[in-house]
KOLROBA-128203 format. One record per residue (C-alpha): residue in three letters; residue number from 1; x negated, z negated, y negated. Coordinates in steps of 0.05 Angstrom, whole numbers, plus 5000, padded with zeros to 4 digits. Layout:
<recs>
{'Ala' NUM {X Z Y}} ...
</recs>
This chain:
<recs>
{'Unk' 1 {7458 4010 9553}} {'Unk' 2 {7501 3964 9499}} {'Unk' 3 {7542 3923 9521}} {'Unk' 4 {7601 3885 9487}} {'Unk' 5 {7615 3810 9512}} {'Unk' 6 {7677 3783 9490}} {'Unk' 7 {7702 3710 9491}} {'Unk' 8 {7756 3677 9481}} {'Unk' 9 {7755 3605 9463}} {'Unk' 10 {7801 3546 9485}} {'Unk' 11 {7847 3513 9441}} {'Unk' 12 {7807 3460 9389}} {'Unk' 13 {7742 3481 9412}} {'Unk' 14 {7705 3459 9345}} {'Unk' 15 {7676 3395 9384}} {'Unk' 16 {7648 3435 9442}} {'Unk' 17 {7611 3493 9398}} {'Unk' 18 {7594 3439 9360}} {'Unk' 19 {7557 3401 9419}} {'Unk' 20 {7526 3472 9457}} {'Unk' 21 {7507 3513 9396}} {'Unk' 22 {7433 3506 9398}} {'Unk' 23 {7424 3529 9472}} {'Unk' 24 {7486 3587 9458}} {'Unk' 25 {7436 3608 9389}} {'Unk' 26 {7376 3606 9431}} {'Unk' 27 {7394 3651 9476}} {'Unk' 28 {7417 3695 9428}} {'Unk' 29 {7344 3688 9389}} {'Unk' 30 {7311 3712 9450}} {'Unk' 31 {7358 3776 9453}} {'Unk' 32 {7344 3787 9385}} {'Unk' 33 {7263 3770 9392}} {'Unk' 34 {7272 3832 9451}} {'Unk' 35 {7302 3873 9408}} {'Unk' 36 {7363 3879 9446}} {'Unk' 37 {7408 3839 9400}} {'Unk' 38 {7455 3889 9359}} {'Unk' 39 {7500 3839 9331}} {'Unk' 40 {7536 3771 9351}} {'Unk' 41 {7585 3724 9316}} {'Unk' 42 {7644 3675 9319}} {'Unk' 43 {7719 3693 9309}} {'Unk' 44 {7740 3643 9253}} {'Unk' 45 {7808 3623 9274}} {'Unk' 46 {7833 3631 9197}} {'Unk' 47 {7817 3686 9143}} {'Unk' 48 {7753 3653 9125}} {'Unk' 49 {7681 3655 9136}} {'Unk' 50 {7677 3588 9129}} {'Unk' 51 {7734 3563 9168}} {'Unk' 52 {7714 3486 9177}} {'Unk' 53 {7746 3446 9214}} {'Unk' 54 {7807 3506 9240}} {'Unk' 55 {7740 3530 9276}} {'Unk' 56 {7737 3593 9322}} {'Unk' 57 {7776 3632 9362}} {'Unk' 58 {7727 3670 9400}} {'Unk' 59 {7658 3705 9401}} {'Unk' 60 {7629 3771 9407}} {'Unk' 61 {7557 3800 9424}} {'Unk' 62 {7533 3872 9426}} {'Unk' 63 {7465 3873 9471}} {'Unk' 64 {7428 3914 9510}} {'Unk' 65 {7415 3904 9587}} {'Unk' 66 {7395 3948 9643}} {'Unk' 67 {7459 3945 9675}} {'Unk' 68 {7533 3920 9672}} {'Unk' 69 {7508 3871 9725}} {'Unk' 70 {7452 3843 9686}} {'Unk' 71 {7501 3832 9623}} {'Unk' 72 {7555 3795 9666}} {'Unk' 73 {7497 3750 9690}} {'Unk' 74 {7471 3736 9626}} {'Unk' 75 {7546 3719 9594}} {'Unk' 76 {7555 3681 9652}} {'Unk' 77 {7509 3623 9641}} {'Unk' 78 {7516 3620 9568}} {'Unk' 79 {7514 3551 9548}} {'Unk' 80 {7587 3553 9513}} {'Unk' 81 {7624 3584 9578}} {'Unk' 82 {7588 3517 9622}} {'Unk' 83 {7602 3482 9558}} {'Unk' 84 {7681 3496 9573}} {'Unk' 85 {7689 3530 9495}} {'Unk' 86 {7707 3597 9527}} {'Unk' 87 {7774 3600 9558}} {'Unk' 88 {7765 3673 9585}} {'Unk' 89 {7698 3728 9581}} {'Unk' 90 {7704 3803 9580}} {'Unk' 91 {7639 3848 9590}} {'Unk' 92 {7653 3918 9580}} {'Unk' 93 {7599 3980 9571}} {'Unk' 94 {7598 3993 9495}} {'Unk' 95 {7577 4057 9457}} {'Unk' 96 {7548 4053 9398}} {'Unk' 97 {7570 4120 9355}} {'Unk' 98 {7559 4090 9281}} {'Unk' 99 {7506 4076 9239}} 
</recs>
């Protein structure tokens, strides 16, 4: 089943994406590499794709996992929650109805 995780990041968290990105990327790779990876990006915390130095707000990832279990285990040891980016994580069941 899809799953949606759901972060929220702490206020001026720039510097600590900034120092965890390759682990939180690598992890994502290997979900993608599985085919499990249906999408995954920041928040930018202004109307911008390329917010610079206002940075993120957030993050979101759509995977697949056996079970809600398994996707609250995985979000839990991503490298930006230990990292101290994320100030709170939601994982909720997600269903994909479109495309």
């Amino acid at each position: 089943m899809w799953y949606a995780i759901i972060s929220e990041d702490v206020r001026d968290s720039l510097p600590l994406r900034k120092k965890a990105r390759a682990g939180h990327l690598a992890r994502l790779d290997h979900l993608k590499n599985e085919g499990r990876l249906l999408a995954a990006g920041p928040h930018p915390a202004i109307d911008s794709e390329e917010p610079g130095e206002a940075g993120f707000s957030g993050s979101l990832v759509i995977a697949e996992f056996p079970s809600l279990a398994d996707a609250e285990a995985w979000a839990g040891s991503d490298p930006y929650l230990e990292a101290g980016v994320y100030a709170t994580m939601t994982v909720k069941p997600f269903k994909l109805v479109s495309p």
